[in-house]
N, C-alpha and C positions, 0 to 999 in steps of 0.2 A: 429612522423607520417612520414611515406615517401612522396618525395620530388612532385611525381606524385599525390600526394590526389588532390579533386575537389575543387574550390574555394568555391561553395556551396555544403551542403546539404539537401535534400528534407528529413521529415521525417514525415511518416504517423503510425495514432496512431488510434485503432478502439476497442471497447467492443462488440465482435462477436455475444454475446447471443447467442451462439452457443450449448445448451444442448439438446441434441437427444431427439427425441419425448415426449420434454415441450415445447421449445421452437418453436414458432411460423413459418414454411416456410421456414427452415433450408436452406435444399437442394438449393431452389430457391436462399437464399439470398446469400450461399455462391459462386451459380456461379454468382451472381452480385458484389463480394465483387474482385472474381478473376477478370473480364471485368476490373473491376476499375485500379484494380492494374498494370493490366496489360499495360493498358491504359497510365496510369498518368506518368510511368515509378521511384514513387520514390526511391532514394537510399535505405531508408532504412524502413519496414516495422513493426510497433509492434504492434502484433493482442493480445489479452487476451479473455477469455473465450471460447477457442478453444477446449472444452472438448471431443473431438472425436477422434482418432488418422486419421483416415480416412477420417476426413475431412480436416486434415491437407496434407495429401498424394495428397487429392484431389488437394490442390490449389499449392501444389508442383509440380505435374504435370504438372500443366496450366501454371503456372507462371515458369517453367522450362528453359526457354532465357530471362526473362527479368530481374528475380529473381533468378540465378543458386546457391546464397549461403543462405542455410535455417541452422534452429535448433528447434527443438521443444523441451521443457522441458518437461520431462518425471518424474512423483512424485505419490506415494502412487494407491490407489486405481481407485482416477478418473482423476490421473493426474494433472499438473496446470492450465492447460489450454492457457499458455500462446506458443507463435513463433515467431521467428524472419525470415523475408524474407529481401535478402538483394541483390544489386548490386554488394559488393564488398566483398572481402573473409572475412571471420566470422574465427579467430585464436584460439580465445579459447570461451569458455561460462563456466559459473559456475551458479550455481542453491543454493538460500537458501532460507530455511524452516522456514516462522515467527514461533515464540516457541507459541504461543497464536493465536489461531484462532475459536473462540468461542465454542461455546459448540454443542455436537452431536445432541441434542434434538432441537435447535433453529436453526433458518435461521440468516446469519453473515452478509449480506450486510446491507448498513443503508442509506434510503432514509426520512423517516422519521424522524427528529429530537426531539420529541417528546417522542419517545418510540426508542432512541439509549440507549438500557443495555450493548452494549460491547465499550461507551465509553474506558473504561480503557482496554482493548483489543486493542483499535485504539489506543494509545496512545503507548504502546508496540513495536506496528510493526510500529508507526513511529518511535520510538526511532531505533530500530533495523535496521530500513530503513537508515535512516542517518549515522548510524555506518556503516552498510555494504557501501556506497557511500566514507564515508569519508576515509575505510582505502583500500579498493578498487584500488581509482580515483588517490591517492597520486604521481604517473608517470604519468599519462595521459596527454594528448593535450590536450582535450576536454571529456565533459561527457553530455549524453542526457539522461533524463530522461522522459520518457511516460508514458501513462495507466490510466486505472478508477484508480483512490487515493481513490474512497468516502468519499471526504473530499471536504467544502469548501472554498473560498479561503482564508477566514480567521478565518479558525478553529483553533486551539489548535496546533493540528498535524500536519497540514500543514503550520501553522507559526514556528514551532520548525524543522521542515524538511529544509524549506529553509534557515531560520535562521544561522542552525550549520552546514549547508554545500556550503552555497553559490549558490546554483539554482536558476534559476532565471526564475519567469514564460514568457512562450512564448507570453502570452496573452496581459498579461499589458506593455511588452517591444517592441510588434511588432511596425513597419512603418503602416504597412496595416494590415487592417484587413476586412475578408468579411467573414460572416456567424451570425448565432444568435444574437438575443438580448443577448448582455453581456455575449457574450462568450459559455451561455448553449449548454451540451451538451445533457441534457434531456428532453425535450420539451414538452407542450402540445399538438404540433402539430403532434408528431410520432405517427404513428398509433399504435405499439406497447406499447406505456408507458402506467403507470397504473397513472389515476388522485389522486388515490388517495395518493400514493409515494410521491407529489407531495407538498403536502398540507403541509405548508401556502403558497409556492413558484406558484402561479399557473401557472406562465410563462415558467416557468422552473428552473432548478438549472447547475451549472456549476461543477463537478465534475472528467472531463478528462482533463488531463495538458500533455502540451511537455514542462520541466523544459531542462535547459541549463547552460552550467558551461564552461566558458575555462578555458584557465591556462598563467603563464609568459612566452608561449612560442606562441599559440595562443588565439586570443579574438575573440567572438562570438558574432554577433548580427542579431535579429532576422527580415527580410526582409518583411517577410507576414505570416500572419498568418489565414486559412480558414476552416470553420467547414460546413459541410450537415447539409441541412436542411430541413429533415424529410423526404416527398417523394420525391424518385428519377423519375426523368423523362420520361415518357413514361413506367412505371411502378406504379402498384397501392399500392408498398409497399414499405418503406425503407431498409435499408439496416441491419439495428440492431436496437434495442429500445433504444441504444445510438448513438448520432452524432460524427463523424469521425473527427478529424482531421490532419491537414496538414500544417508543420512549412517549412520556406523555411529558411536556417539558411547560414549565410554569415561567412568564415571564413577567418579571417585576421591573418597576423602573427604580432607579440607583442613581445618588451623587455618589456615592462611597468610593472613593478612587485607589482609597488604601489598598484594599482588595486585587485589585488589579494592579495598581502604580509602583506602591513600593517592596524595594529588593530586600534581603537580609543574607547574613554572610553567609546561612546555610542552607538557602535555596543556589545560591552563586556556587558554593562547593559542590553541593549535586551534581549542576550543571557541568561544573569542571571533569566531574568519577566520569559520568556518561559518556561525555563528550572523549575523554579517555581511555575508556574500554571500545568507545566505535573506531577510533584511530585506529587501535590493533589490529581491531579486525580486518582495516581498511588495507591495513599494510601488511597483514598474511596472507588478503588476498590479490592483493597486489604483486607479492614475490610469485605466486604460485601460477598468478597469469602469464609473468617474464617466464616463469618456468615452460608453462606451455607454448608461449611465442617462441621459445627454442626449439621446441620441439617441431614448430610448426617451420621454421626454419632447416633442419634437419630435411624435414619430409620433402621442402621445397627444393633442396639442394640434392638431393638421391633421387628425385627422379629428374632433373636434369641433367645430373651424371648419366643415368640410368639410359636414358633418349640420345647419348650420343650411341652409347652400344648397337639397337639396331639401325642405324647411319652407318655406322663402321662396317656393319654386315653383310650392309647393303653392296658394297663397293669390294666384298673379300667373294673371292669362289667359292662357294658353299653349296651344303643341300638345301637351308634354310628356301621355303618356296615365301612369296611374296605375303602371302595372305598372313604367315608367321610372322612375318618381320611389321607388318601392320597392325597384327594385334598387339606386339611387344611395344610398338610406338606408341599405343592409345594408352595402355596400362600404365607406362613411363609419363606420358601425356598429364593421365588421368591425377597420377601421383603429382605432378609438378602444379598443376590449376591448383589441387586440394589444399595443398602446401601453403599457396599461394592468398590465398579465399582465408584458410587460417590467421596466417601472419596478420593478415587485414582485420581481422575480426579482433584479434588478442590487444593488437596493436591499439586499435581505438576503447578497447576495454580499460590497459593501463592508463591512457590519457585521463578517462573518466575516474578513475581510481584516484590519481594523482589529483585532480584538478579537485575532488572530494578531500583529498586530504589536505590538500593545500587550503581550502575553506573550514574547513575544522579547525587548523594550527590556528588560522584568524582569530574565528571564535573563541578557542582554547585563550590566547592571547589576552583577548579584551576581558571574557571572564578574570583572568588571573590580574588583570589590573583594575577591574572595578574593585577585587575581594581586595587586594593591596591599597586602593585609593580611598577606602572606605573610612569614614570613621564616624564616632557614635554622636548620634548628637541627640542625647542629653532626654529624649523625651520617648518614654516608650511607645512602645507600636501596641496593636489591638489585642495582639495574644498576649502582653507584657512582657515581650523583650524589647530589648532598644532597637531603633530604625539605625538604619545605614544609609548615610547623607556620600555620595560621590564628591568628589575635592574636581575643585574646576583644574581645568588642565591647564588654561591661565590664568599669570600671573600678572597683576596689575604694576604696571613701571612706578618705579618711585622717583 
């Protein structure tokens, strides 16, 4: 990092619910989302569900001297939704596409745990998450991570996120902290949230993180940490149907490499449970996809049966008039495409499922042989257990 960086950084993290007329008071909320920013002056800005280009223009505009360095990700049809507004020059940005993002016919977000069917979908993109961090970050100072996760905070995916890459929540590490009960950024007090999202949680749930990670050149620690809460002031609405928050993060510079460099056997077994319990889920949801690619097989095969029928009728003496035997083709038709469109769809799911588990076993692997290849050497570590020295994997000829 150059020598001029800030001792702190302020970093603000917000779920915009920003989708063109569904979304509740767009316009309004986003000229209170700019005020804020504008206001608050933090370094660094990361907005999600920004689904409008125009409404990203918009708060470019506003935020124009206080925030002169933006990016908006630009992805497929409707976009990611996601921008960065920032104080200081933005050098590069790169953009990646989870391979699994539920299916076209169902809605992917999951507030309900009850009826969560793209567990192993989440499971996916946190593996994919932690990869993309881990070989990403490998030069960096420092690494921040924000945004809805939809995850909470000791789900499956977000224990195996933190775990394999070292993040560390802003929430549980702060000095301070001012906002919600327990962190929630979903509340039942925002006028926009749906109660029933909510349920069994009825206080709310805790689902947006500012994660933080330094490195053996600097270390991080997190100063304050403060979330909205609900309605904004002198106004009769909040700002999103999610609560904002705002990490204020302290950076120091560090040789310490301890910290970061070395393993011990029971950071490595973690690694192992986690990485163990994402398998399963990987491969329940795996079976249940072959499941559905049957089905969707099925579907593809009946209405090709289905479509020689009005052929056959066509060619028999009947009453049937043409316009029936046409619509009986499009129906059959309709069923054979659907079938077809399915099978394609499921098909490229299990590959990703597979080729996720197949990078797990890896993992699982090397874990279970660093924890075998370990052994103590002799001098203890900071907390005062002994460190864990790796055995070379060669062996010097005699």
């Amino acid at each position: 990092m150059p020598a001029e960086r800030p001792e702190t950084l302020r970093v603000f993290s917000l779920n915009c619910w920003g989708i063109r007329f569904f979304s509740q008071l767009c316009t309004q909320r986003y000229e209170m989302i700019g005020e804020l920013l504008g206001r608050e002056q933090h370094d660094i800005a990361l907005l999600q569900e920004v689904w409008s280009e125009k409404d990203f223009l918009f708060l470019k505009r506003k935020l124009s001297s206080s925030h002169p360095y933006t990016h908006y990700f630009k992805s497929g049809v409707f976009g990611s939704g996601l921008a960065v507004f920032s104080k200081h020059r933005i050098q590069d940005a790169l953009l990646y596409k989870y391979s699994l993002n539920g299916y076209p016919y169902m809605l992917h977000a999951e507030y309900s745990r009850a009826q969560d069917e793209y567990l192993p979908h989440r499971m996916v993109q946190s593996w994919e998450l932690l990869q993309f961090v881990r070989h990403t970050s490998c030069g960096a100072d420092l690494v921040v991570l924000g945004g809805d996760l939809n995850m909470h905070p000791q789900d499956l995916g977000n224990r195996l996120l933190r775990s394999h890459t070292g993040l560390r929540d802003c929430y549980t590490e702060t000095d301070t902290f001012d906002g919600c009960e327990d962190g929630h950024t979903l509340i039942a007090a925002n006028h926009f949230s749906k109660k029933q999202d909510l349920i069994p949680f009825e206080k709310g749930i805790r689902i947006d993180y500012i994660l933080m990670k330094g490195s053996q050149k600097v270390s991080m620690k997190c100063e304050s940490l403060s979330t909205t809460k609900g309605p904004v002031a002198d106004k009769p609405y909040p700002y999103s149907d999610h609560e904002a928050l705002t990490a204020e993060l302290a950076l120091l510079h560090s040789e310490d490499s301890r910290q970061h460099g070395s393993s011990n056997a029971l950071a490595v077994s973690e690694q192992m449970d986690v990485v163990a319990e994402a398998r399963a889920v990987v491969k329940e949801g795996l079976c249940q996809t072959e499941a559905l690619r049957d089905k969707a097989t099925y579907l593809m095969f009946s209405g090709l049966l289905l479509l020689l029928l009005p052929l056959a009728m066509a060619f028999l003496p009947c009453f049937c008039s043409f316009s029936t035997l046409g619509l009986l083709g499009a129906v059959c038709m309709s069923l054979l495409l659907s079938g077809a469109m399915l099978y394609l769809l499921f098909t490229t799911h299990i590959k990703v499922l597979k080729e996720t588990d197949d990078q797990m076993m890896l993992t699982s692997n090397d874990l279970q042989t660093k924890l075998t290849g370990c052994r103590l050497s002799g001098s203890p570590s900071s907390d005062g257990s002994p460190e864990l020295q790796p055995l070379s994997p060669f062996k010097r000829e005699e």
